[in-house]
C-alpha positions in Angstrom: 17.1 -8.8 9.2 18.5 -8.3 12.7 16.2 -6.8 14.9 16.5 -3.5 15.4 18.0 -1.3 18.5 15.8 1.2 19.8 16.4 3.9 22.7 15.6 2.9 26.1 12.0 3.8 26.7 11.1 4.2 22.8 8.2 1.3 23.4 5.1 0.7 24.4 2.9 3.9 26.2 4.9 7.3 26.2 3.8 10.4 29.2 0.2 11.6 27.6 -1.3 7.6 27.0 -2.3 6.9 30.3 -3.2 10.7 31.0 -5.5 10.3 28.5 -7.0 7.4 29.4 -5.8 5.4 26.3 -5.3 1.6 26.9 -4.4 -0.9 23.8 -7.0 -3.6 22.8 -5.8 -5.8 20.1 -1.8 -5.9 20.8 -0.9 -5.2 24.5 2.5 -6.0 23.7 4.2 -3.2 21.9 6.1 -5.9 19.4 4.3 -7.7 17.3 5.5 -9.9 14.8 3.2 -11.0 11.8 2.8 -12.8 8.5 -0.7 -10.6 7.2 -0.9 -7.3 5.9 -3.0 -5.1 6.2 -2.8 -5.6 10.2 -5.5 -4.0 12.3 -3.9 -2.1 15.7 -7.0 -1.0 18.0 -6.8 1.6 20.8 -9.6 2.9 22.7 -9.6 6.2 25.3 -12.1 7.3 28.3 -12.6 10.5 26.1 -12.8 11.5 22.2 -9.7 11.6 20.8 -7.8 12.1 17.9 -5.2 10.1 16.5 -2.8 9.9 13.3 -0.2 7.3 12.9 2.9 6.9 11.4 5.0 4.1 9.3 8.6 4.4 9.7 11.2 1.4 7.8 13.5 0.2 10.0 17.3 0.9 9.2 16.3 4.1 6.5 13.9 5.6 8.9 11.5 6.3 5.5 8.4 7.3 6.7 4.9 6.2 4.9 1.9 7.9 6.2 0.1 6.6 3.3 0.4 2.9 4.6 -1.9 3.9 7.9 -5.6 4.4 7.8 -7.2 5.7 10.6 -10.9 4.5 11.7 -13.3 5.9 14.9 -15.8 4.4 16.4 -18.0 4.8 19.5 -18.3 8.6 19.3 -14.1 8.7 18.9 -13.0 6.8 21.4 -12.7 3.6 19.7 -10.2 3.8 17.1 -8.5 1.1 14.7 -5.6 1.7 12.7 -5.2 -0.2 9.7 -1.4 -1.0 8.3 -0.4 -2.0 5.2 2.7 -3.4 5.2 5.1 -3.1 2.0 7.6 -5.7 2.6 9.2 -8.0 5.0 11.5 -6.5 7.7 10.8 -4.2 10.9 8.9 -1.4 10.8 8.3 1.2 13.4 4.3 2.3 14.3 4.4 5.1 15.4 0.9 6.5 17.3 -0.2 10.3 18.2 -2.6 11.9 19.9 -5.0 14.5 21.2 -7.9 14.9 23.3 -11.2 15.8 20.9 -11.6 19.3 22.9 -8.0 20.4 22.2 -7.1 22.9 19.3 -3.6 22.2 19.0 -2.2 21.3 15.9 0.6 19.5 17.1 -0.5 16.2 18.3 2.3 14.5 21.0 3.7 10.7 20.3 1.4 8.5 22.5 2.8 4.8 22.0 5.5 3.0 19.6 5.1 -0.8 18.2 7.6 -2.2 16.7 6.1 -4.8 13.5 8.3 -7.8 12.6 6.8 -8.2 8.9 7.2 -11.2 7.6 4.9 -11.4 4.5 4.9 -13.1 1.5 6.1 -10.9 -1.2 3.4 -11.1 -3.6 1.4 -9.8 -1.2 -0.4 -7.0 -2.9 0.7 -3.0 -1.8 -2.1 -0.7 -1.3 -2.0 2.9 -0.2 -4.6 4.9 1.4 -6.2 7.9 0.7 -4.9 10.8 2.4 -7.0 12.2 5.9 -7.8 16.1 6.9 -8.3 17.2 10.2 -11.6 16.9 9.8 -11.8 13.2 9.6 -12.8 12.2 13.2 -15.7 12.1 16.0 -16.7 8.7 14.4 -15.8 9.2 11.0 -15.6 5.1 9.3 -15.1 4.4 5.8 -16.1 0.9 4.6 -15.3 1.4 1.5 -13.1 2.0 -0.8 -9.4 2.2 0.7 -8.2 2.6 -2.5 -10.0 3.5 -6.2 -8.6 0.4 -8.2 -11.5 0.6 -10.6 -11.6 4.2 -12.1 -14.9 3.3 -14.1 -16.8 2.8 -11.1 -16.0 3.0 -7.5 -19.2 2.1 -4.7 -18.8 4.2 -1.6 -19.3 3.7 1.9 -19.1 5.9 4.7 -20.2 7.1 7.9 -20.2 11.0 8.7 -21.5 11.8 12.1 -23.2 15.0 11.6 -23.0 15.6 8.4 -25.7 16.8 6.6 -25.0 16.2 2.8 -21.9 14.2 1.3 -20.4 14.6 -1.9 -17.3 13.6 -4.1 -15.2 16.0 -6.1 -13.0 16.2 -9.0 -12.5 19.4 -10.6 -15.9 20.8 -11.2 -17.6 16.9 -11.3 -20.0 16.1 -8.4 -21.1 13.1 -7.3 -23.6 13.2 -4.9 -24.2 10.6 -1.9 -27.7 9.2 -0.4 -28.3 8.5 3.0 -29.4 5.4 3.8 -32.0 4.3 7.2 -28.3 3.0 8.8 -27.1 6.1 8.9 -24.6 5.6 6.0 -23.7 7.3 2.6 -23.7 5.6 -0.3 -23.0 6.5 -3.7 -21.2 5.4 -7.1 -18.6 7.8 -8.9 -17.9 6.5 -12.4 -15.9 7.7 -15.3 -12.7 8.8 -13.4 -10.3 7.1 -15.8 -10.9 10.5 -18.0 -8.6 12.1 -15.2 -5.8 9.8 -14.9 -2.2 10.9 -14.6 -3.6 14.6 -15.1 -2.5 15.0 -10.9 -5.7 15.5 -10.0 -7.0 13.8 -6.9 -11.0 13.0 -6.0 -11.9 14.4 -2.5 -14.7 13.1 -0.1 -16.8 16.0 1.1 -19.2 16.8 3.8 -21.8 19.2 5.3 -22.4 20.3 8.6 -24.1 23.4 8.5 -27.3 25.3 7.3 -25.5 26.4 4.5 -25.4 23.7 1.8 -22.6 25.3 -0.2 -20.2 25.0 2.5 -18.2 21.6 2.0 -15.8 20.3 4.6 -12.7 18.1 3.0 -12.2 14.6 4.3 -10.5 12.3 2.6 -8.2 12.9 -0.5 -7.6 9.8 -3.2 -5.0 9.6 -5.7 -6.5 9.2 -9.3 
C-alpha cells in the first residue's frame, strides 16, 4: 500500500502540545514504521494530563478506539499508549489532550503519527477494554488487557487514591486486596455463565468515606 497523503501540517505536535509542556519519548519522529504489534507510543508533560487516543485505517478512515490503551504514570504525567495493530497497511494515531485541572469535556488533538504496519498476519488481534473519564492521575493496569479466560481472570491494577476496588457484573462482586506495593489484586472466576448475554464486567473504585459509592473505570467485553 502506497503511503498515504495527508494535509500539510497534519503531523507531528499540533498548537496545545508544546503549551502544555508535552514532548514525545519513544518516537520523536511522527512516522513510524513497524513489524510488532502491540506498539508502545510514550509521551510525557510538565503537568498532569489527560490523554485518549485514536486509531484511524488509512484509505476508509475507520476508526478503532478499542485498539488504544491508555496507561499513567508518575502522578499523570507519564503516559504510554499501547497499540494494537490489526493488519498490515498505514494507520493514523491520533493523540488528545487536557491539562488534569481542566473540566472540559472536549479534549483538543495534540499530535498525529502516522504507523506503517507491516506485521505478520497471524499476528494475534486483541481489543481493550473500554476507559471512563475516571481512568487517570496514575491509573496502570498490569493486567488483564483482555479476559481470554472467562473461568478465571488474575487482576492487577493500580488506583491512586482509591480506597476499595471491586469488579462487577450484574449483581456479582468480586472484591480486590491491597497488597504492601500499593496494588489490587484479585481473581474473578466463573464469567463464562455470562457469555453472549451483552453484559460487560466493570472495574470499580472507591475514593470516598462512603463505601457504597463506586467510581467506573474500566469496562470489558464478556
Amino acid at each position: 500500500m502506497a503511503r498515504p497523503t495527508l494535509p500539510h501540517g497534519y503531523l507531528g505536535p499540533q498548537a496545545k502540545f508544546q503549551e502544555f509542556g508535552m514532548s514525545t519519548v519513544s518516537h520523536n519522529s511522527p512516522e513510524i514504521s513497524t513489524s510488532t504489534s502491540p506498539l508502545e507510543v510514550k509521551i510525557r508533560a510538565a503537568k498532569p494530563i489527560k490523554v485518549t487516543a485514536n486509531l484511524v485505517v488509512c484509505g476508509t478512515e475507520t476508526e478503532h478506539k478499542e485498539y488504544v490503551f491508555t496507561q499513567t504514570e508518575e502522578e499523570g504525567k507519564g503516559v504510554t499508549l499501547i497499540v494494537v495493530l490489526p493488519s498490515a497497511g498505514y494507520f493514523k494515531l491520533q493523540i488528545f489532550a487536557l491539562l488534569g485541572t481542566d473540566d472540559s469535556k472536549s479534549l483538543p488533538n495534540v499530535y498525529n503519527y502516522l504507523i506503517n504496519s507491516t506485521i505478520p498476519s497471524s499476528t494475534p488481534v486483541i481489543t481493550f477494554p473500554k476507559q471512563f473519564a475516571q481512568w487517570k492521575d496514575g491509573c496502570y493496569l498490569f493486567k488483564p488487557y483482555h479476559l481470554n479466560n472467562l473461568e478465571k481472570a488474575a487482576f492487577e491494577v493500580c488506583i491512586p487514591g482509591a480506597k476499595a476496588v471491586a469488579v462487577t457484573v450484574e449483581k456479582d462482586w468480586f472484591h480486590f486486596t491491597q497488597g504492601p506495593d500499593g496494588a489490587w489484586r484479585g481473581e474473578v472466576g466463573g464469567l463464562a455463565r455470562f457469555r453472549g448475554k451483552g453484559l460487560k464486567a466493570i472495574l470499580n473504585a472507591n475514593f470516598l468515606a462512603d463505601k457504597s459509592k463506586y467510581t467506573s473505570l474500566l469496562e470489558y467485553d464478556l
